[in-house]
N, C-alpha and C positions, 0 to 999 in steps of 0.2 A: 536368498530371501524370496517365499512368494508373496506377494503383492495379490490381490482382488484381481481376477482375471475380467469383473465386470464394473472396474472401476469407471469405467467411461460413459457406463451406459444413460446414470440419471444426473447426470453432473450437466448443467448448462454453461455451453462456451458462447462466445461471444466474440466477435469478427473487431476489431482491434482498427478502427476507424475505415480506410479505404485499402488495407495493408493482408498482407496473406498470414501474421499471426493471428491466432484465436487463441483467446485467455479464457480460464474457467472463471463464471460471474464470482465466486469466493477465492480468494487467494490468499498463500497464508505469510504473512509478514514476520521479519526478524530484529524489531526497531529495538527492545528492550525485553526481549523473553527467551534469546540465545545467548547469553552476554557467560563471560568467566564463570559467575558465583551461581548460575544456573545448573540444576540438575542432568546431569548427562543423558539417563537413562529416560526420563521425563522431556526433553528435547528430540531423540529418535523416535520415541512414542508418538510424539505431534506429526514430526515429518510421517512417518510410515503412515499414521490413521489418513493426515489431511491425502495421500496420495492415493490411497484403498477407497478415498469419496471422487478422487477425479478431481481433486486439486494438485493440478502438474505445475504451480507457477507457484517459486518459492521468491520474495523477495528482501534484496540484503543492501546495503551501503557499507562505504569503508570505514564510516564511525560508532557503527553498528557494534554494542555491547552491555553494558562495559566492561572493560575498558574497552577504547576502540581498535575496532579492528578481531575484535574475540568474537563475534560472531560470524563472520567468514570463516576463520579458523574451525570452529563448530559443526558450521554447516561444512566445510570442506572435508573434515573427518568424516562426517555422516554419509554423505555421497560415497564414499572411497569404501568406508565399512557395510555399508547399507543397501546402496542403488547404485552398484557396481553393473553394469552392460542396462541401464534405464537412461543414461545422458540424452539421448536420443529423445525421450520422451517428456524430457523437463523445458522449463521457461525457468534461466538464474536470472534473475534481474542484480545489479550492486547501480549504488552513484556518486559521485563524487562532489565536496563541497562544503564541506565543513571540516574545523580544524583536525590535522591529522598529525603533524611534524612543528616543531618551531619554525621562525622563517616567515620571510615574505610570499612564498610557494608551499607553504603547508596548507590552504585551505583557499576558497573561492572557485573564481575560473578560468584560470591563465593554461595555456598549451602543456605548459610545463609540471603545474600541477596535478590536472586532469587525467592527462596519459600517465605520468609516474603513479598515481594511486590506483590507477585501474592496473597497470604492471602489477601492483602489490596485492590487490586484491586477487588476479588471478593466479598468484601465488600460495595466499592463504586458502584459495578455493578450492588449491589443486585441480584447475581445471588451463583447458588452452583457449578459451573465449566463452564468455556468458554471452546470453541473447541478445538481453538491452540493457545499455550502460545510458544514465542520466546526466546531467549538468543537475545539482542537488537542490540549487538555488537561484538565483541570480547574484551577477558579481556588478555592482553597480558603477565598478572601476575600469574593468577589462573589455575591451571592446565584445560585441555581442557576435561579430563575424571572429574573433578569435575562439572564443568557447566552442562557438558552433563548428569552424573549423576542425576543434581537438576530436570531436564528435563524432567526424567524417570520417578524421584520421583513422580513429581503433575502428571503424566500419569499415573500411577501404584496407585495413591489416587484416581483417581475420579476427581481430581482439573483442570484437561483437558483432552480432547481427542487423539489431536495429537500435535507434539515436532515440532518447527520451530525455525531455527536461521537466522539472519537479516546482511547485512553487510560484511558476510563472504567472502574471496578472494577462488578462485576457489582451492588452495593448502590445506585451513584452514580446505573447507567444504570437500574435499576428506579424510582427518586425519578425522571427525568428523563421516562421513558414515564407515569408518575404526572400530572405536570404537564402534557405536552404536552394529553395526554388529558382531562383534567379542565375546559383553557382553551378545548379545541377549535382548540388550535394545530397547527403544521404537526408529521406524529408525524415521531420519529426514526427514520429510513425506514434506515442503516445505519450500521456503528460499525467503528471502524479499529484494531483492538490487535494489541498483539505476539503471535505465535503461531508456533514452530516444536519441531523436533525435542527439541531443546537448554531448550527455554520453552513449560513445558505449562500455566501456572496457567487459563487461560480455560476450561478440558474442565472445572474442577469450582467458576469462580467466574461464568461469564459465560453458556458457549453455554445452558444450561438455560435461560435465561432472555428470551434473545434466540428462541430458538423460540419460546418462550411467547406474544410480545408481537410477533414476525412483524416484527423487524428482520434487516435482511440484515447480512453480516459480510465484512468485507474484511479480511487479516489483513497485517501490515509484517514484515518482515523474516523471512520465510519462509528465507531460507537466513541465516539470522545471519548477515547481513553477509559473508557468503558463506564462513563457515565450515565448510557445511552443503553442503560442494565439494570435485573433488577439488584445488582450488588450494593447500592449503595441508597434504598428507599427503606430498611430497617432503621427505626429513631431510636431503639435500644442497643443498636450496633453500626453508629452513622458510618466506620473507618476498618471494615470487616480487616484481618486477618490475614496475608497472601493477596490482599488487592494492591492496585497500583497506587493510589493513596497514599497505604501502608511502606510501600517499598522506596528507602530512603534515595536509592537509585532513579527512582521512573521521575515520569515529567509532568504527573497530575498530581500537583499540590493538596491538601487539604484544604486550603484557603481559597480554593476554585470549588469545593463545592458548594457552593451558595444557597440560602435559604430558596431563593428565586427561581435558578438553575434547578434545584431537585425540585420545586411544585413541577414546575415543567414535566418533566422525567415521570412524575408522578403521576399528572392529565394525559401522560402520552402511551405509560402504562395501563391506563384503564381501554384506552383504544384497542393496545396491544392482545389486555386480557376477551376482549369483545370479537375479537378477531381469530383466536383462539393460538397465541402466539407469544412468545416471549419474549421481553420489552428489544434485547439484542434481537432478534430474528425482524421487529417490525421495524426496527433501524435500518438492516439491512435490506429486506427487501422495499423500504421506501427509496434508498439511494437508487437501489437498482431497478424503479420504476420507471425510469428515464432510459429507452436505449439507448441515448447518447452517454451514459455509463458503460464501459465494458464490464468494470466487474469492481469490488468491494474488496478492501485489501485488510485483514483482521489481523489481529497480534493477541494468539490465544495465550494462555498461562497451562493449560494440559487438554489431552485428547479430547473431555466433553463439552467443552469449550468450543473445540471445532463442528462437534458434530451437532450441537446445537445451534454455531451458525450455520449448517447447510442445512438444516432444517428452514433458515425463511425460502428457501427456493422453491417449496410446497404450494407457496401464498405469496405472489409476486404485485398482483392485482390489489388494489383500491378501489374502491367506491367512488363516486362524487362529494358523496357526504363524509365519509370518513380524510378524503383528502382536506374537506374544506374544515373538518374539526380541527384535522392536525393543523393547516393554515392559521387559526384562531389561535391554538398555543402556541408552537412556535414559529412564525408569521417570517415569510422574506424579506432579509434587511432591503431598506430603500424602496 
């Protein structure tokens, strides 16, 4: 397979807090759009276009599907059939944390857990270590030097390069840089939380602190589940067809999209259209207005989907006035 021999060239990477990986600012996510009942051929499609734009960071977990665990599986094919002698050039992310097995050890953050699901995952990957393996969530049982511990561990084998936790509140992750640091463990090189238009709590609970301590920030669900679109602002077709809404599988309910919620979407779109951009692209490049973002982590449905999110990297810049409009609709909790 050739690949874009100029894939690199307008693609913006981003130095991944105090640490020698650089992630491209778009990355393409495998949360619910590699799962079993997904299209085969429409899945290599995605991989190949998002890596022909200089998106080299594919990122997966072990409950990743569904069923879980089907998208490893997926992507581990794709790799092996597709980007056979490119390993070299990828960023695999997986993480571990939610239910995966029956058992007191199927899901959370226990040593025991951790490492077995990362074994199985680099199993379905067909690979012999991914980049950075996560803690997926926090375990509010498990002591927080044993997770971090397991962390170290598949660092310190081979079984990953660098340690990332997902989810964490900005109190969790400073206890977590606390310890790494103190054991002369592997540090928390970068952290995966929710962050969009719609969901601003990290601006006043998290990034302060992640500069501080020179972790990089990967942020999920940059378009609410694609809220944060103009997929879902037609009142003659509220529950389009192929959207995530529609699919009985995903995790954006109909009953989440609110009268309230779409005005929003709506005012934020006219910004969008003023800007000369598409509601997805002004989502993305507001996340990634902040360097203290590395990069925006998307979960497309097919190729133009990706290539209309690397389109906001055109238009990265705000105004004053267009920051302060968006402030006025969707305004920072607290």
């Amino acid at each position: 397979m050739a690949f874009n021999p100029d894939r690199y060239d307008d693609m913006l990477y981003r130095r991944c807090g105090r640490s020698g990986l650089m992630l491209p600012a778009i990355s393409l996510g495998m949360w619910h759009n590699f799962g079993g009942h997904e299209n085969h051929r429409n899945c290599v499609d995605m991989m190949k276009t998002a890596f022909d734009l200089g998106i080299n960071h594919f990122d997966l977990a072990n409950n990743y599907g569904p069923p879980p665990g089907a998208a490893e599986t997926r992507v581990g094919r794709i790799l092996r059939e597709e980007f056979a002698g490119y390993r070299d050039e990828l960023i695999i992310s997986t993480k571990a944390g939610y239910r995966m097995w029956p058992g007191p050890y199927g899901d959370l953050g226990s040593r025991k857990y951790l490492l077995a699901s990362l074994d199985q995952s680099l199993k379905r990957l067909g690979l012999d270590y991914v980049d950075i393996f996560y803690s997926h969530r926090p375990d509010p049982d498990t002591p927080l030097e044993e997770t971090l511990g397991a962390l170290e561990q598949a660092v310190r084998q081979g079984k990953a390069l660098y340690a990332g936790i997902s989810s964490y509140d900005g109190a969790r992750y400073v206890q977590s840089v606390s310890i790494t640091e103190s054991r002369g463990w592997a540090p928390v090189t970068i952290h995966q939380p929710y962050y969009n238009l719609l969901s601003r709590g990290i601006e006043s609970d998290l990034l302060q602190h992640t500069a501080l301590h020179g972790t990089g920030v990967i942020v999920f669900c940059p378009l609410a589940q694609g809220m944060l679109t103009n997929k879902y602002l037609d009142p003659d077709n509220p529950i389009p067809e192929q959207s995530r809404a529609a699919d009985p599988d995903g995790f954006l309910r109909p009953e989440q999209l609110t009268e309230s919620a779409l005005e929003k979407v709506r005012q934020l779109n006219v910004i969008a259209e003023a800007r000369g951009q598409s509601m997805a692209q002004m989502s993305l490049s507001w996340v990634l207005r902040d360097e203290r973002v590395t990069s925006a982590l998307i979960g497309a449905r097919n190729s133009d989907q990706i290539r209309d999110c690397v389109g906001a990297l055109k238009k990265l810049e705000f105004t004053p006035e267009e920051l302060a409009r968006i402030d006025a609709i969707a305004p920072q909790a607290g």
